[in-house]
C-alpha positions as CSV (number, residue, x, y, z in Angstrom):
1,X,196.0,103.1,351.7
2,X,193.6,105.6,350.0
3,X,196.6,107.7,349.2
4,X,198.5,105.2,347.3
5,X,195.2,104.3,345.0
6,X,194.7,108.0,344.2
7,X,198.3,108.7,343.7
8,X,198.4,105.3,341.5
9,X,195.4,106.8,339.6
10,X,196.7,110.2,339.1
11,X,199.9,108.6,337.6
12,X,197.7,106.1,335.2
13,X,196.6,109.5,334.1
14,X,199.0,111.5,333.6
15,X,200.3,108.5,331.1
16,X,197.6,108.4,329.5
17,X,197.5,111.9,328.5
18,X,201.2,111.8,327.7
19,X,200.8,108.5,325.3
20,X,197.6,110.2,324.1
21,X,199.2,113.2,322.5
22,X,203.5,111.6,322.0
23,X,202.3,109.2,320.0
24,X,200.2,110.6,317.2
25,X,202.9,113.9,316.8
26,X,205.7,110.9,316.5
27,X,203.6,108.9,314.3
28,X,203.4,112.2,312.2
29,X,207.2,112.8,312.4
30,X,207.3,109.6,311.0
31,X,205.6,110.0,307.8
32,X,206.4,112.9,307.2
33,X,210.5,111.9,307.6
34,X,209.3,109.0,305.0
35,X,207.9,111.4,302.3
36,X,211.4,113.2,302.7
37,X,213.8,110.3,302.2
38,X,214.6,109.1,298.3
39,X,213.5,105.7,297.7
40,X,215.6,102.9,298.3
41,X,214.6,101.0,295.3
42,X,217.3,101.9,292.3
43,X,215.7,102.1,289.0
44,X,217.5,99.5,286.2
45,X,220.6,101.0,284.3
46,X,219.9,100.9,281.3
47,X,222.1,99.7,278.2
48,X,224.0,102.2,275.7
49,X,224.6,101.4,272.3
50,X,225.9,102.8,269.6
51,X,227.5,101.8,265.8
52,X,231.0,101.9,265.1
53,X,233.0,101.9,261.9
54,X,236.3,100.4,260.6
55,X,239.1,102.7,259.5
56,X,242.6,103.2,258.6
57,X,244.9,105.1,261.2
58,X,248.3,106.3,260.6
59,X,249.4,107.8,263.4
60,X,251.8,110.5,264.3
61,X,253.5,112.1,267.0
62,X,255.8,115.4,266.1
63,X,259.2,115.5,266.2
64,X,262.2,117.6,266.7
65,X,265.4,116.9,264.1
66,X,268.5,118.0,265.0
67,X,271.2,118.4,262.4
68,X,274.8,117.7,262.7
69,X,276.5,119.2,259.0
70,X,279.6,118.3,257.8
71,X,281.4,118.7,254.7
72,X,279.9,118.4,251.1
73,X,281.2,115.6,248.5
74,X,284.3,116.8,246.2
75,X,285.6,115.6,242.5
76,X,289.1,115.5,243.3
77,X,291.7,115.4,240.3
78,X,293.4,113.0,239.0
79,X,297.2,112.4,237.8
80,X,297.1,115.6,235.3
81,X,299.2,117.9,233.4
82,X,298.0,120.8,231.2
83,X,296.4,124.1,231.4
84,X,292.7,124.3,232.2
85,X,290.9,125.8,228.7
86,X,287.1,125.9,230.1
87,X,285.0,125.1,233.0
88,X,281.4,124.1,232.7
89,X,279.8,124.2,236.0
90,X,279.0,127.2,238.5
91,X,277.7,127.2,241.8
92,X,274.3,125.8,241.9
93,X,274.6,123.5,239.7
94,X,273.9,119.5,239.5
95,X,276.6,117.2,238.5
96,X,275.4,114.0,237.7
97,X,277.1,111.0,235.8
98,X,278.2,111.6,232.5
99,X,278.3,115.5,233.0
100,X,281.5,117.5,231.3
101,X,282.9,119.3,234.2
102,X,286.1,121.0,232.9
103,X,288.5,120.9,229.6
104,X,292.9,120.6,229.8
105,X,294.3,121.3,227.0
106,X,290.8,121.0,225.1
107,X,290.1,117.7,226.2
108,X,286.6,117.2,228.1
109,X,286.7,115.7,231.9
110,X,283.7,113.7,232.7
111,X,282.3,112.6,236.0
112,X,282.0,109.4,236.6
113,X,279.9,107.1,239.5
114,X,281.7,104.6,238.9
115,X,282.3,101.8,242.1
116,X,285.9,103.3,242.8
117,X,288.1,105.8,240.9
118,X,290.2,104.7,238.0
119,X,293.9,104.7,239.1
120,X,296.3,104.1,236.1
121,X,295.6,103.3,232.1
122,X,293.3,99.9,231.4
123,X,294.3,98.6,228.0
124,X,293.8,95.2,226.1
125,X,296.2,93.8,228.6
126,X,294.5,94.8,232.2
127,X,293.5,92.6,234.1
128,X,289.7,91.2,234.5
129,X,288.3,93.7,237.0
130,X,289.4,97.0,235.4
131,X,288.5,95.2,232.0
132,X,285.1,94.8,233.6
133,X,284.9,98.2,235.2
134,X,285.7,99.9,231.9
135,X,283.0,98.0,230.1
136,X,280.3,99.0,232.7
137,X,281.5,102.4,232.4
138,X,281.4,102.9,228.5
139,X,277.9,100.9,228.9
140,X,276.2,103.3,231.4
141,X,277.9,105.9,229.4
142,X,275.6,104.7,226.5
143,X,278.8,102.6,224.3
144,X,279.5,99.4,223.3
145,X,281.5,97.6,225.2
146,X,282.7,94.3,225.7
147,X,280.9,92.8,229.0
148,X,283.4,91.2,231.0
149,X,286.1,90.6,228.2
150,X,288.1,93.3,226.2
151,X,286.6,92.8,222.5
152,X,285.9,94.9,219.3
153,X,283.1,96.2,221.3
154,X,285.2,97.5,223.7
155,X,288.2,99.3,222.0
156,X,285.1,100.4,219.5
157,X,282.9,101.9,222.3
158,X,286.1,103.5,223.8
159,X,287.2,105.5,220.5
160,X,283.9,106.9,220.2
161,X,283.8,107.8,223.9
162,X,287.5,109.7,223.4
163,X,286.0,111.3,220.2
164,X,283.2,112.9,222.6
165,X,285.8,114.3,224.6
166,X,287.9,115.9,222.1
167,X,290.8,113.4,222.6
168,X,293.5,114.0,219.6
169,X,293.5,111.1,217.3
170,X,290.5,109.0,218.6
171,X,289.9,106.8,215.8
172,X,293.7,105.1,217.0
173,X,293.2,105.2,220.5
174,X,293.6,101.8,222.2
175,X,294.2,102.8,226.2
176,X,291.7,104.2,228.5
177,X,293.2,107.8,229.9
178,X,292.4,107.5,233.8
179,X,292.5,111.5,233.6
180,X,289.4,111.5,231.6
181,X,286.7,111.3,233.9
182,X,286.9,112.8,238.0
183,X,285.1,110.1,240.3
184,X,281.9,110.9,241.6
185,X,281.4,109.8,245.0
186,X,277.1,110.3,245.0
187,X,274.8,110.1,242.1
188,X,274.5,113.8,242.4
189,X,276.8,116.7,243.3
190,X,275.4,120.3,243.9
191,X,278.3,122.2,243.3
192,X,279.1,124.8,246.2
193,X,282.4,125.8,244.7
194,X,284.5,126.1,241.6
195,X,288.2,125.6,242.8
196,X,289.6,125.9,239.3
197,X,289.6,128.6,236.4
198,X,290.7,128.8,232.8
199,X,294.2,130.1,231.9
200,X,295.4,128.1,235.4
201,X,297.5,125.4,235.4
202,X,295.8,121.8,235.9
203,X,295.4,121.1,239.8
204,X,297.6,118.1,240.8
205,X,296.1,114.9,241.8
206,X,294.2,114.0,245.0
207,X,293.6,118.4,244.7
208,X,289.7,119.6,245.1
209,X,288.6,120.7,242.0
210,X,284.7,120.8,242.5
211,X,283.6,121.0,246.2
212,X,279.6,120.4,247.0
213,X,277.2,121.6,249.2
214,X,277.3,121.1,253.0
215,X,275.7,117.1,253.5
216,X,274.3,116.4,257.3
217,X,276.3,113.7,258.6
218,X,273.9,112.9,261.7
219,X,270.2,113.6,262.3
220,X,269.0,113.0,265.7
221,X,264.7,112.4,266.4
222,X,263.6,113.9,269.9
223,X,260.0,114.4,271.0
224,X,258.3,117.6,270.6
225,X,256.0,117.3,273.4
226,X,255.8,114.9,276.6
227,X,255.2,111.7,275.3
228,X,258.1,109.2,274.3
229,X,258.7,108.2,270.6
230,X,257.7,104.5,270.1
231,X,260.2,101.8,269.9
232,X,262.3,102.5,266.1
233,X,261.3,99.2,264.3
234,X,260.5,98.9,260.2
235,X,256.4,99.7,261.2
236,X,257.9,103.6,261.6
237,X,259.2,106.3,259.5
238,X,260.3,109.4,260.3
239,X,258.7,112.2,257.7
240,X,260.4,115.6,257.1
241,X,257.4,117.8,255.3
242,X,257.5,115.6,251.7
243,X,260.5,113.4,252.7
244,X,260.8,110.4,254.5
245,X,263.2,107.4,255.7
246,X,263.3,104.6,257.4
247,X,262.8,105.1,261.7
248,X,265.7,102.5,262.7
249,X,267.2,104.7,265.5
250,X,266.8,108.2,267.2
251,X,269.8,109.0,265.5
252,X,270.6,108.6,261.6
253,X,274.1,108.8,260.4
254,X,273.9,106.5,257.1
255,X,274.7,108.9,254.0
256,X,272.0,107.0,251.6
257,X,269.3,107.9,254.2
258,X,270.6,111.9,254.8
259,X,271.4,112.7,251.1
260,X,267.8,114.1,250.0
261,X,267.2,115.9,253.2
262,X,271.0,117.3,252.8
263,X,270.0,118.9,249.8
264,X,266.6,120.2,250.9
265,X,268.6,122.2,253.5
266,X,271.7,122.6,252.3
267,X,271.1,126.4,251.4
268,X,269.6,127.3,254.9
269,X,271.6,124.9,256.8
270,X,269.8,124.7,260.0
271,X,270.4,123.3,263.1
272,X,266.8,122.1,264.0
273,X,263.9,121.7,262.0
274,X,259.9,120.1,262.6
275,X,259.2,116.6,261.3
276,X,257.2,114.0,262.9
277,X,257.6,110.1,263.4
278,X,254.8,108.2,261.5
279,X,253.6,104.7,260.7
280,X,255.2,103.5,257.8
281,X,251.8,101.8,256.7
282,X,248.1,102.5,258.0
283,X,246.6,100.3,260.3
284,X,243.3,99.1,260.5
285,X,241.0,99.8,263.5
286,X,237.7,100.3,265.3
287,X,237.4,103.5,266.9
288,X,235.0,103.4,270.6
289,X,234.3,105.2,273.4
290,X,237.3,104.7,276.1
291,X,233.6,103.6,278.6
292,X,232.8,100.6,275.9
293,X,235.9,98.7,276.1
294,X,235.5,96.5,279.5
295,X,238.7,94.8,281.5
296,X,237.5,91.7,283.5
297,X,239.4,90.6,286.7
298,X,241.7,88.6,285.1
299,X,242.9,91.5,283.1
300,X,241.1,90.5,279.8
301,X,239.8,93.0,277.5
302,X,236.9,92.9,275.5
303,X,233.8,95.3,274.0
304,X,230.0,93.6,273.8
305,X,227.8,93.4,271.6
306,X,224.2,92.5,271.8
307,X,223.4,89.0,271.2
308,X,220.0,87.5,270.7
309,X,217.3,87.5,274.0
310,X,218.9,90.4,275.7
311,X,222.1,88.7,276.2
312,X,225.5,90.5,276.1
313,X,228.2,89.2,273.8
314,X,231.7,89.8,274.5
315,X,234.4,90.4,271.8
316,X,238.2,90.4,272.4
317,X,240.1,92.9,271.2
318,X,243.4,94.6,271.6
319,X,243.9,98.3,272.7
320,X,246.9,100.4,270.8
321,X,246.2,104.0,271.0
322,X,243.3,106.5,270.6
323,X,242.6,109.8,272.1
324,X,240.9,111.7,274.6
325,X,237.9,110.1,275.3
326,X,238.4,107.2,272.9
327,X,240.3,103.9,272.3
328,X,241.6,102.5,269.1
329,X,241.1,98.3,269.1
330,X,241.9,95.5,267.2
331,X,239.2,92.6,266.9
332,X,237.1,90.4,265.1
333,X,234.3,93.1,265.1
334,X,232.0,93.6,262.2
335,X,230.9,96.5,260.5
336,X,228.5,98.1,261.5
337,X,228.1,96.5,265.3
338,X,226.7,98.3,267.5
339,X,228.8,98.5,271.3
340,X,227.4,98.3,274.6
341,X,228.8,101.8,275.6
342,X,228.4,101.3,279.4
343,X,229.5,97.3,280.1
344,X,230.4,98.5,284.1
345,X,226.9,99.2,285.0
346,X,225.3,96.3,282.4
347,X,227.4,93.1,282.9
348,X,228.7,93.6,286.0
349,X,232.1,90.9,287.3
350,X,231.2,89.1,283.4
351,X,234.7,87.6,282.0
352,X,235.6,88.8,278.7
353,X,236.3,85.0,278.1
């Protein structure tokens, strides 16, 4: 029985002891673990502001034209007979309504861009529609003429226009010679080539007597870098250094659209060339930092603004383009607002609307 009371004590002890010394080093452990750790209290985000300005955009993405070339415009003759006595054109030169081109038998040939070619004689007696055509003709040609009707003003502005050209007899003539003018297919020809020659015989009709410069009869648009052209509509225009048409498909083949670009080229004729697709019109924007504009769980889209006693006030707008780091939008913004630049951390799950 003694035994078991001293061995009881001993063991008291020895806890004792033990608990005496574990328990102060762990309560030092402790503190100093605690003076390691960060805090666990988060100081508040704070908000990030900053102005914004309105401005016009006109954006543009660069382009690759391809150039598909095809034969130039021609004056063709017409039903003629005669020796050639002069030419007054060379390579280089501009043809252009009204222009002498070449003399038979000493009488001047004129071009004309008129709606089609004149086929056969137009007298007193033609009918309405060549009456009509010859009296626009004489009118753009700067004589009188008789409107839709063959009058005094007509056979008067036709003698001088025959006297111009060197016709025999003028003062008598009462028949328009088809074989006077060569039809001009553009408003402007750049002559490439000079198929006739004085001393020669008169080329017979439907023969090339004038050929122009190499036209493109198809331009195609492709991307210069990754990113897709946008959708051809009328709010696009593709832009060729000063030059520029209407974006209504990746590939152009109408001749009114090609001509001024035809004879830009013409000389160097190239297969490819730089240009860019543009908008046709500036748009009006707010430029922001891509972190200001927030998108709510249901997809919505908005930027805040601050609104009076610390309250966040959220603006719809609509997203179309920007660059690295910032967004373009549309919205009922003012100028001179200032954005919340970080919405994530301020508002939290807040719906745009």
């Amino acid at each position: 029985m003694v035994m078991s009371t001293r061995t009881l004590s001993n063991t008291l002890a020895g806890s004792l002891i033990a608990a005496a010394f574990v328990v102060p080093c762990a309560a030092l452990a402790f503190g100093l673990w605690v003076l390691q750790e960060p805090t666990a209290i988060d100081e508040p985000v704070q908000p990030l502001t900053m102005p914004i300005a309105e401005e016009n955009f006109l954006d543009e993405q660069r382009a690759t034209i391809s150039l598909t070339w095809g034969d130039g415009d021609a004056l063709v003759a017409p039903a003629w007979n005669g020796m050639v006595t002069n030419v007054a054109v060379a390579p280089g030169a501009k043809i252009s309504h009204g222009a002498k081109v070449l003399r038979i038998d000493g009488v001047w040939r004129l071009a004309a861009r008129s709606s089609a070619p004149f086929f056969r004689p137009v007298s007193p007696e033609s009918g309405k529609e060549e009456t009509r055509a010859l009296n626009m003709l004489l009118d753009s040609l700067g004589y009188a003429n008789g409107g839709d009707l063959w009058t005094w003003d007509t056979t008067l502005g036709l003698r001088r226009l025959a006297a111009s050209l060197g016709v025999p007899d003028a003062y008598a003539v009462a028949t328009f010679d088809p074989g006077w003018v060569l039809w001009l297919p553009s408003d402007e020809l750049i002559v490439s080539e000079v198929l006739v020659a004085p001393g020669r015989a008169a080329p017979p009709m439907g023969e090339k007597v004038i050929a122009g410069v190499p036209r493109i009869s198809a331009l195609n648009v492709v991307s210069a870098d990754d990113a897709p052209l946008p959708d051809p509509s009328a709010e696009w225009e593709i832009a060729i250094d000063d030059l520029t048409m209407p974006y209504e498909s990746a590939r152009i083949a109408r001749p009114d659209r090609l001509g001024e670009v035809s004879k830009r080229f013409a000389a160097a004729r190239p297969e490819h060339i730089s240009g860019s697709v543009r908008r046709a019109q500036p748009v009006t924007g707010w430029q922001v930092p891509s972190s200001a504009v927030f998108v709510d769980e249901a997809g919505e889209v908005c930027v805040f603004r601050p609104g009076q006693d610390g309250e966040w006030v959220a603006i719809d707008v609509v997203a179309n383009g920007g660059t690295v780091g910032e967004v373009r939008v549309v919205g009922a913004l003012e100028p001179d607002v200032r954005v919340l630049v970080n919405p994530g951390d301020v508002v939290g799950d807040t719906r745009c609307r």
